[in-house]
C-alpha positions as CSV (number, residue, x, y, z in Angstrom):
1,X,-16.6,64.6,15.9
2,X,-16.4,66.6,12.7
3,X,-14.5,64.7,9.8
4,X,-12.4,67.0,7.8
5,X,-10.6,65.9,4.1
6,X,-7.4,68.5,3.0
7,X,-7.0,67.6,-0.7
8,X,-3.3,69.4,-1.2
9,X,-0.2,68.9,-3.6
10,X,2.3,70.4,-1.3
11,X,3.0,68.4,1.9
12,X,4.0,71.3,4.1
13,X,0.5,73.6,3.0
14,X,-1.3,70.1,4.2
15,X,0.9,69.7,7.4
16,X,-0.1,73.7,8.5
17,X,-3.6,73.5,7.4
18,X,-3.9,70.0,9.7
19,X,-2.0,71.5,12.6
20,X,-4.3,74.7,12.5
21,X,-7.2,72.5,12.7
22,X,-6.2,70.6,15.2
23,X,-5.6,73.3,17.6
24,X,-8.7,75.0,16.6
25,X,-10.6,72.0,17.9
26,X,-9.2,68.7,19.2
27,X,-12.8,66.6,18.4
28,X,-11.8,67.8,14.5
29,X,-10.5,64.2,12.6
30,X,-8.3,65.4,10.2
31,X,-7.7,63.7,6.8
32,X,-5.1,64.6,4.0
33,X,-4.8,63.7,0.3
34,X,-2.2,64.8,-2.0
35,X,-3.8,64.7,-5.2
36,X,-7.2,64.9,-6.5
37,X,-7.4,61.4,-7.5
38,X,-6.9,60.2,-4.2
39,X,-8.7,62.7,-2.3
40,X,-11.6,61.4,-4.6
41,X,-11.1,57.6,-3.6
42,X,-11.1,58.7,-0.2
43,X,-14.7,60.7,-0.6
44,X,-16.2,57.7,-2.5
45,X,-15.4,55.3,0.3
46,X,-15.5,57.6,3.4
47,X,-18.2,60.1,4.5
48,X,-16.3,63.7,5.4
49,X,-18.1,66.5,7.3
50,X,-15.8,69.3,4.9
51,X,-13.5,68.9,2.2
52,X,-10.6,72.2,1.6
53,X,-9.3,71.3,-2.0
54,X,-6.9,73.2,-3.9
55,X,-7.5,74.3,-7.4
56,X,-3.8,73.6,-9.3
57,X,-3.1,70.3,-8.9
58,X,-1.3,66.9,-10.8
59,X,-3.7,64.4,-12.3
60,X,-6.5,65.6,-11.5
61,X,-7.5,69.5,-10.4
62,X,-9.7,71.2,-7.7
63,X,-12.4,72.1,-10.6
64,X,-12.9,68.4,-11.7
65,X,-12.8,67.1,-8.2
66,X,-15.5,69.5,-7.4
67,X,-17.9,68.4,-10.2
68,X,-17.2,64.8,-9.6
69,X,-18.1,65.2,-5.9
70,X,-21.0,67.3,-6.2
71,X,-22.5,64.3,-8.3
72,X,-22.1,61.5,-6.0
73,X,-22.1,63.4,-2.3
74,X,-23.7,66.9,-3.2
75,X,-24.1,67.4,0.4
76,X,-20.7,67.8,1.3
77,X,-19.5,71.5,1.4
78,X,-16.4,72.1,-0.5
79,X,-13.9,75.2,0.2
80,X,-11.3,76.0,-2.7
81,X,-8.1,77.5,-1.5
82,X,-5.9,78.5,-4.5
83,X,-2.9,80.6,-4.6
84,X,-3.5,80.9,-8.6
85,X,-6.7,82.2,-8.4
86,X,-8.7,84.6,-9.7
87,X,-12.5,86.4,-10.2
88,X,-13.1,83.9,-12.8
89,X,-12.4,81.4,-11.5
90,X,-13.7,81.9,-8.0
91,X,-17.1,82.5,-9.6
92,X,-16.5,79.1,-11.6
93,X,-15.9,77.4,-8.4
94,X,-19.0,79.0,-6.3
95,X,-21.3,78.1,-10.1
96,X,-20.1,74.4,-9.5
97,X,-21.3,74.3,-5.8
98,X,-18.6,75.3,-4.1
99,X,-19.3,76.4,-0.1
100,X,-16.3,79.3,-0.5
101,X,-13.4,80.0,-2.2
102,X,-10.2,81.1,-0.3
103,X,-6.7,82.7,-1.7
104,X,-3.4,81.3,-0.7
105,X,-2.1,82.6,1.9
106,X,-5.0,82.3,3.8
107,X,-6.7,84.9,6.4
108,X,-6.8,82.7,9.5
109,X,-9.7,84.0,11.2
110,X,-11.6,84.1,7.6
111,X,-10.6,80.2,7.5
112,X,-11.5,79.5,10.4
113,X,-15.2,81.0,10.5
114,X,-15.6,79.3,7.1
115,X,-14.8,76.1,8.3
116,X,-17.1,76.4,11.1
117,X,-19.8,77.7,9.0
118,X,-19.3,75.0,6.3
119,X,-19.3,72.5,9.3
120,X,-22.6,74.3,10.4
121,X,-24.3,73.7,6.8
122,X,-23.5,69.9,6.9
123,X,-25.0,69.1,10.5
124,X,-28.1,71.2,9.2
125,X,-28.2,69.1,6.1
126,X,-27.7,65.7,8.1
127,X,-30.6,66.8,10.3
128,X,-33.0,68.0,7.8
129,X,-32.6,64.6,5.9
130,X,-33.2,63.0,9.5
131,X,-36.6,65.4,9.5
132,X,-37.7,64.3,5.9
133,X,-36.8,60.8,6.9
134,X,-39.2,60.8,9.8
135,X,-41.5,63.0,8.4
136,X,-41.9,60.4,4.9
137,X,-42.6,57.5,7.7
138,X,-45.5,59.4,9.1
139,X,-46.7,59.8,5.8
140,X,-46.1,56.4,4.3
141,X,-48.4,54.8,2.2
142,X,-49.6,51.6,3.8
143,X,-51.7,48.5,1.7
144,X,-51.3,47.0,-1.9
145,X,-55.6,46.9,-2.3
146,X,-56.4,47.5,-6.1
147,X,-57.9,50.9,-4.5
148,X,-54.5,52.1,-3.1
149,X,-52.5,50.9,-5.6
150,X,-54.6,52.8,-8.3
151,X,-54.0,56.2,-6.1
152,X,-50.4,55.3,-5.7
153,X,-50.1,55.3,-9.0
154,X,-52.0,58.3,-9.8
155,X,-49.8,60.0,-7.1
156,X,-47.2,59.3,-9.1
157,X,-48.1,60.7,-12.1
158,X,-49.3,64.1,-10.9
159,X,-46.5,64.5,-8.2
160,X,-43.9,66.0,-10.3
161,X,-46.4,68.5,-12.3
162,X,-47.9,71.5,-10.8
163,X,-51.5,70.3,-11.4
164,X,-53.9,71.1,-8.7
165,X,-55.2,68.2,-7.1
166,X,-59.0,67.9,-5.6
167,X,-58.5,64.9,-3.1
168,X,-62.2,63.8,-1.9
169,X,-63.5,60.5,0.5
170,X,-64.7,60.5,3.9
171,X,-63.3,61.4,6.7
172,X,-60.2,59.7,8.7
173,X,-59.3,57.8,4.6
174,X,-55.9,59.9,4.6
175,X,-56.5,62.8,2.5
176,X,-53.4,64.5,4.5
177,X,-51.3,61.7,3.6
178,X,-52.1,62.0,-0.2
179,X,-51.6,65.5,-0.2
180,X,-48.2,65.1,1.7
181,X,-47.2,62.2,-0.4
182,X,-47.8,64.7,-3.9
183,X,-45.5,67.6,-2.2
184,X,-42.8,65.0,-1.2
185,X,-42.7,64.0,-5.0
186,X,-43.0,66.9,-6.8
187,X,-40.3,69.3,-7.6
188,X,-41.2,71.6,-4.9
189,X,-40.3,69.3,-2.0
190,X,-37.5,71.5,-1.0
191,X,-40.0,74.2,0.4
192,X,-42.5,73.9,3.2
193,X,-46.2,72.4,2.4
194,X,-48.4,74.7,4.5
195,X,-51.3,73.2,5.8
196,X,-54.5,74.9,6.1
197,X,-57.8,73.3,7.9
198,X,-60.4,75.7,6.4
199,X,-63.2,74.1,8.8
200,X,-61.4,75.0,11.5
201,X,-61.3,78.3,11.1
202,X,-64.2,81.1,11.5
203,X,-65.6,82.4,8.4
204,X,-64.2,86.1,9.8
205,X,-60.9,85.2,10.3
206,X,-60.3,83.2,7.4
207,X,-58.9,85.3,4.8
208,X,-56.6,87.0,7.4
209,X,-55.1,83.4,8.2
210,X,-55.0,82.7,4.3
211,X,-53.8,86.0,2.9
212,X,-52.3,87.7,5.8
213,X,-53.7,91.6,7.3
214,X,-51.9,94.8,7.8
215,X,-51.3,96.4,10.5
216,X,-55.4,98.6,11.9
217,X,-56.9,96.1,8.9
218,X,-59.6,95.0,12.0
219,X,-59.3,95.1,16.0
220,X,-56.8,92.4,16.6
221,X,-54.4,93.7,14.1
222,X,-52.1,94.9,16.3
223,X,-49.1,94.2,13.5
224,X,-48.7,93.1,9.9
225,X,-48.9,89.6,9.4
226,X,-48.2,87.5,6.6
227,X,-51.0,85.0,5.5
228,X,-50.4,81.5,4.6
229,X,-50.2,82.0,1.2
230,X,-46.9,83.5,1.4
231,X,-46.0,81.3,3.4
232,X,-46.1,78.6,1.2
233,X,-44.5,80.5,-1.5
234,X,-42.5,78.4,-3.9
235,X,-43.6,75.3,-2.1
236,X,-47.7,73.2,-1.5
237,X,-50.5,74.8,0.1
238,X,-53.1,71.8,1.4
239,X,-56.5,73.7,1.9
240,X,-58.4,70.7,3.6
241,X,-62.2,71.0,3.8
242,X,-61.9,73.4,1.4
243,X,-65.8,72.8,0.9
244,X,-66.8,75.0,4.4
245,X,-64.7,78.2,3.3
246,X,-66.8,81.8,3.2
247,X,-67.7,82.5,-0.7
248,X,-65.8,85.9,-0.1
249,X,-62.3,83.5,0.9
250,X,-63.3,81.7,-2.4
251,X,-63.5,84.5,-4.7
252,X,-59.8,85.9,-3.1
253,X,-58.7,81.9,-4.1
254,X,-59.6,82.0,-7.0
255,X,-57.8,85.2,-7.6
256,X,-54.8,83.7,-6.5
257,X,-55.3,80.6,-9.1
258,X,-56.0,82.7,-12.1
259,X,-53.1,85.8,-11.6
260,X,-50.9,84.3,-8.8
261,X,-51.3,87.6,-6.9
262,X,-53.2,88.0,-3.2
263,X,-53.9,90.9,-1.2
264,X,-53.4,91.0,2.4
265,X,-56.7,92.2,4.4
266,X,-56.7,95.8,5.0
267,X,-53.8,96.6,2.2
268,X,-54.2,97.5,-1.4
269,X,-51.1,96.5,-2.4
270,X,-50.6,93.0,-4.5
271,X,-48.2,90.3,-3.7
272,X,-47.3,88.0,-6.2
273,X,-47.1,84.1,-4.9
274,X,-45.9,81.0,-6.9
275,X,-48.2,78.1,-4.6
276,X,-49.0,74.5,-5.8
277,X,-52.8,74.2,-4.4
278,X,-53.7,71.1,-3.1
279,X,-57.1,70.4,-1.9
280,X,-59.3,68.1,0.0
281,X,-63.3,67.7,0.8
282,X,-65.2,65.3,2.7
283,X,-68.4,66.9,1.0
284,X,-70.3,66.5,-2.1
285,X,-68.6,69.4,-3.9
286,X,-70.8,68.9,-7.0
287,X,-73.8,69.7,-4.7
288,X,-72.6,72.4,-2.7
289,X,-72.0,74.0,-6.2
290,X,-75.7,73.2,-7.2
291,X,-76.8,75.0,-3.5
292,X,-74.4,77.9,-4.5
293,X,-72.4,77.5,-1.1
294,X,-69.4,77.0,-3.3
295,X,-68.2,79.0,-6.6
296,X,-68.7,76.8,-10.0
297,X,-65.8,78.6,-11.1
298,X,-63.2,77.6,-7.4
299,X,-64.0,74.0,-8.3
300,X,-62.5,74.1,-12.1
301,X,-59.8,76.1,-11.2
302,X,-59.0,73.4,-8.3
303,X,-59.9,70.2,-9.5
304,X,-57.0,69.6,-12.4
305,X,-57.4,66.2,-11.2
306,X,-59.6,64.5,-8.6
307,X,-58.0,61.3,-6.3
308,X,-60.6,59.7,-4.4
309,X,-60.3,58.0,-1.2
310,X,-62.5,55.1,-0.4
311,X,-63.2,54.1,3.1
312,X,-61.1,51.3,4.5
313,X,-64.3,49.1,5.0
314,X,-64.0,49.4,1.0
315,X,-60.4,48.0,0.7
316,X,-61.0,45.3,3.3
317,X,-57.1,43.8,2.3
318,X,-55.6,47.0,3.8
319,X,-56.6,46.4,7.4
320,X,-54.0,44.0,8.7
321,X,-51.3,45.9,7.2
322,X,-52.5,49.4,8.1
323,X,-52.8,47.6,12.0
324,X,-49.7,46.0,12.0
325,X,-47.7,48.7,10.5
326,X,-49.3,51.1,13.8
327,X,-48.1,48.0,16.3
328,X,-44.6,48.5,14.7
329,X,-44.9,51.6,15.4
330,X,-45.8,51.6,18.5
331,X,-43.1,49.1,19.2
332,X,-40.0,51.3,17.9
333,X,-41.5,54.2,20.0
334,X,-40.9,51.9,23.2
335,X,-38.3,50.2,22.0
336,X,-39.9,47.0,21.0
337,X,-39.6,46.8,17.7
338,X,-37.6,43.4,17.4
339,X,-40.3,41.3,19.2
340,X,-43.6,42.3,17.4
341,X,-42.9,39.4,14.7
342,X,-44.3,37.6,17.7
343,X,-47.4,39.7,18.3
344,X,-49.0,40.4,14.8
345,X,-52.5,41.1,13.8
346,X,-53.9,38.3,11.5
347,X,-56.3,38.5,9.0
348,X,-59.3,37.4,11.4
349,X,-59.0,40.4,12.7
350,X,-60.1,42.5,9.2
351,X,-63.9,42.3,10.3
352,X,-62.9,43.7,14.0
353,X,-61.6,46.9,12.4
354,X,-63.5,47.5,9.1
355,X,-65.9,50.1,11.0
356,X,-62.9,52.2,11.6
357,X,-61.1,55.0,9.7
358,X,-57.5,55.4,9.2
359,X,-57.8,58.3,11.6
360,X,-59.5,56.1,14.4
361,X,-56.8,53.5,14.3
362,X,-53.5,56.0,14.5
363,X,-54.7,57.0,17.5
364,X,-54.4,53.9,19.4
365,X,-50.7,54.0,20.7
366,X,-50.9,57.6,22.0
367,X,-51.1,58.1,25.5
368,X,-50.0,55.1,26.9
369,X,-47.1,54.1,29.3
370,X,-44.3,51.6,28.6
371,X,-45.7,48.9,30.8
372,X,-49.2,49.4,29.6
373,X,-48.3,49.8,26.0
374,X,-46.9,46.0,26.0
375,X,-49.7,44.9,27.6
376,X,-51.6,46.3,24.0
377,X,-48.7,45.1,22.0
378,X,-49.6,41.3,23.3
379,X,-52.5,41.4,21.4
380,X,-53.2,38.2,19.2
381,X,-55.8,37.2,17.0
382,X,-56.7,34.1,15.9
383,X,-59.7,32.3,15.2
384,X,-62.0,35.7,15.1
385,X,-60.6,35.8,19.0
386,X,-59.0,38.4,20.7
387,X,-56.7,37.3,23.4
388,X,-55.3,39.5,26.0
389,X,-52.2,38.2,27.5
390,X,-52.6,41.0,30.2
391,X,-48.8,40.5,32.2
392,X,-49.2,43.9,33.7
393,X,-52.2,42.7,35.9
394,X,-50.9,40.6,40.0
395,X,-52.6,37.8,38.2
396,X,-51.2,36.5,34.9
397,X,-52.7,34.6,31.8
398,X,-50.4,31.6,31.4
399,X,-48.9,31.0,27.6
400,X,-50.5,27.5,27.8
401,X,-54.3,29.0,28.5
402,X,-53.5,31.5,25.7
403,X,-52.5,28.8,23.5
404,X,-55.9,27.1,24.1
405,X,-57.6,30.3,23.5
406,X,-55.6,30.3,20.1
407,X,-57.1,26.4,19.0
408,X,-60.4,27.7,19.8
409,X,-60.5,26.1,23.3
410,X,-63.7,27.4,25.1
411,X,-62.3,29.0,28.6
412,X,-64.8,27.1,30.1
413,X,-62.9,23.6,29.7
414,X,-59.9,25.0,30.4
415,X,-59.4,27.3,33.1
416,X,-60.5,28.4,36.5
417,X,-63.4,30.7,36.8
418,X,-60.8,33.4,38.2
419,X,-58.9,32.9,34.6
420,X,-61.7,33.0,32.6
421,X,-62.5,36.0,34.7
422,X,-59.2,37.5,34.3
423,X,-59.5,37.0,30.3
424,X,-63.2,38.5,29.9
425,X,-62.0,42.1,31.4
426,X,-62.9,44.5,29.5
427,X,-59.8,46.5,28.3
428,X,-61.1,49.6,29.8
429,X,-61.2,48.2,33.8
430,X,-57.1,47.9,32.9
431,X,-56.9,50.8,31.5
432,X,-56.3,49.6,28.3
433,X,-58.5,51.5,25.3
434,X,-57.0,49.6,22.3
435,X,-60.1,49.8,19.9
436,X,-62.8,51.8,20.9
437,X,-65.6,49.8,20.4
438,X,-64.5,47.0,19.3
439,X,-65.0,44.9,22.4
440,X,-68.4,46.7,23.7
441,X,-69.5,44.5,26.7
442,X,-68.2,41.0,28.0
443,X,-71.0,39.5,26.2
444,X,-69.6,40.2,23.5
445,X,-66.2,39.6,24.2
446,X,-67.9,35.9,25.0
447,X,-69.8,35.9,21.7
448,X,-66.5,36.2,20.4
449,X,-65.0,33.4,21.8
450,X,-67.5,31.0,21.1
């Protein structure tokens, strides 16, 4: 249902431009105001899908009711109707953000598309600040170590410059995180961050999928194709492992970095590009330059500032965070979310996951069913103990044996040898793959316990 604000001096304009509205489409909620002053209040405490405001009008007019909107809800499109009107002033109106400007007596079908257009803009608006919303989560930077907290801040620092970033560390430490977290806070966030996995790529295809071919530039080019370069024109290009790309690739980069022009394979036309170039290596760059596999002269031009990722084995008070953060997640995908207060990690579990990278551990929830997954959301540690409360299985792990488990009750006290068999199954026999590695054998599953 599309909410829809008429800001109008004259009653009988507002009653024709309602009843127009409503016979357009019944789902519209129609709204009036008869001054600008109150069709202001009405914004500030009210969320409208389209405002129609008239320019001329007492106490406060369509011009000032724009500006004054545009600061506090910019995302509402505004359409100016004015039987005063003219170039200038339309032209004011569309400087000031206005979605359209209309003259009095309006075209019906002009009005009409113009409202559906406007109404068009705003579910596009709604649903790209849904997208960013998500799309921030799954980039969200997890832990308060001194390590993380140092890139945080360096993050936020170099976000809102164009500075090209080198981001180094191992693999699975987040480097696509960083680099997402830099675009997100910089001033290009508006455009696309184009991501770019050089290692992925064969060396003889690689400057094609960078700067784009014409059409007979090698077999395959059956059409011309732009590169991903211009792609990210005006926004972030992430060129991860950046350290395996061809020297001839690295020479066209660089080209790119010094004049802001590329040339598409096979063409000798250039194409001018305005990219932010973020980068990312899990190699000794410094070396590689020493070896001459990469150019002396790539690695000044892209390493403005360097933001280097330690393992998470080397920000140990990360773990139960990162882990718990990834149950919650797994929890709102299935619906779950408001019990895993009851089900957290501890921080016995730290030395269980330390071997891991950041990588390793996101890819625990994937895969699984709803039943399954709340078996791996029962998970509790305590006393450097993993307990499976395993209620998908015929036979199940009563909350009193699990409690024992929890005090550091050997099984063996405790419970029948069918329990203690029940407990010892390894997660795999279930189905279950919830750590890879972690719990290796029953032995040590045992060794655990004890």
């Amino acid at each position: 249902m599309s909410k829809i604000l008429i800001i109008e001096d004259e009653a009988s304009i507002r009653r024709v431009l309602t009843k127009i509205l409503s016979e357009e489409n019944d789902t519209y909620q129609v709204e009036e105001a008869e001054d600008g002053v109150q069709g202001l209040e009405k914004i500030k405490n009210s969320d409208y899908d389209l405002v129609l405001c008239d320019i001329k009008m007492p106490k406060m007019d369509g011009e000032e009711l724009l500006e004054a909107v545009k600061k506090i809800k910019p995302e509402i499109p505004i359409v100016m109707i004015s039987g005063h009107g003219d170039m200038e002033t339309a032209i004011n109106t569309m400087r000031l953000g206005a979605f359209d400007y209309i003259s009095k007596p309006p075209d019906l079908n002009r009005l009409l598309n113009t409202v559906r257009n406007a109404l068009d803009k705003k579910q596009l608006v709604v649903e790209n600040k849904i997208l960013k919303k998500k799309v921030s989560k799954n980039y969200e930077m997890i832990g308060n170590s001194e390590p993380i907290d140092h890139i945080k801040q360096m993050i936020e620092k170099v976000a809102p410059t164009d500075a090209r970033v080198l981001i180094t560390g191992p693999n699975g430490t987040g480097k696509e995180l960083v680099a997402h977290q830099l675009h997100e806070n910089s001033n290009r966030s508006q455009q696309a961050i184009i991501e770019v996995n050089c290692a992925a790529i064969p060396s003889e295809l690689i400057e094609s999928e960078l700067f784009g071919h014409v059409k007979g530039a090698f077999t395959s080019a059956v059409k011309d194709r732009a590169g991903k370069f211009e792609a990210a024109n005006g926004g972030t290009i992430f060129l991860d492992e950046i350290g395996d790309m061809s020297l001839s690739a690295q020479a066209k980069v660089l080209r790119a970095l010094q004049e802001n022009l590329i040339q598409r394979v096979g063409a000798d036309k250039d194409i001018k590009v305005d990219v932010r170039v973020i980068a990312a290596t899990n190699s000794d760059i410094k070396t590689e330059v020493k070896n001459k596999t990469f150019r002396e002269d790539l690695l000044y031009r892209i390493n403005t500032m360097e933001i280097n990722l330690p393992a998470l084995r080397e920000r140990k008070d990360d773990i139960v965070p990162m882990a718990n953060f990834i149950l919650q997640e797994i929890a709102e995908k299935y619906n779950h979310g408001s019990e895993t207060s009851r089900w957290n990690f501890d921080d016995n579990v730290a030395p269980y996951l330390e071997k891991y990278t950041l990588e390793q551990l996101n890819t625990i929830p994937e895969g699984f069913s709803n039943t399954i997954f709340w078996n791996i959301a029962h998970i509790v540690v305590t006393q450097q103990l993993l307990v499976y409360k395993l209620s998908g299985l015929p036979m199940q792990v009563s909350d009193d044996l699990v409690e024992k488990y929890r005090k550091g009750t050997k099984p063996e006290q405790d419970a029948t040898q069918e329990e203690v068999d029940l407990i010892k199954k390894k997660p795999s026999m279930i189905g279950i793959n919830v750590l890879p590695g972690i719990i290796e054998s029953d032995s040590a599953f045992v060794d655990a316990a004890a």
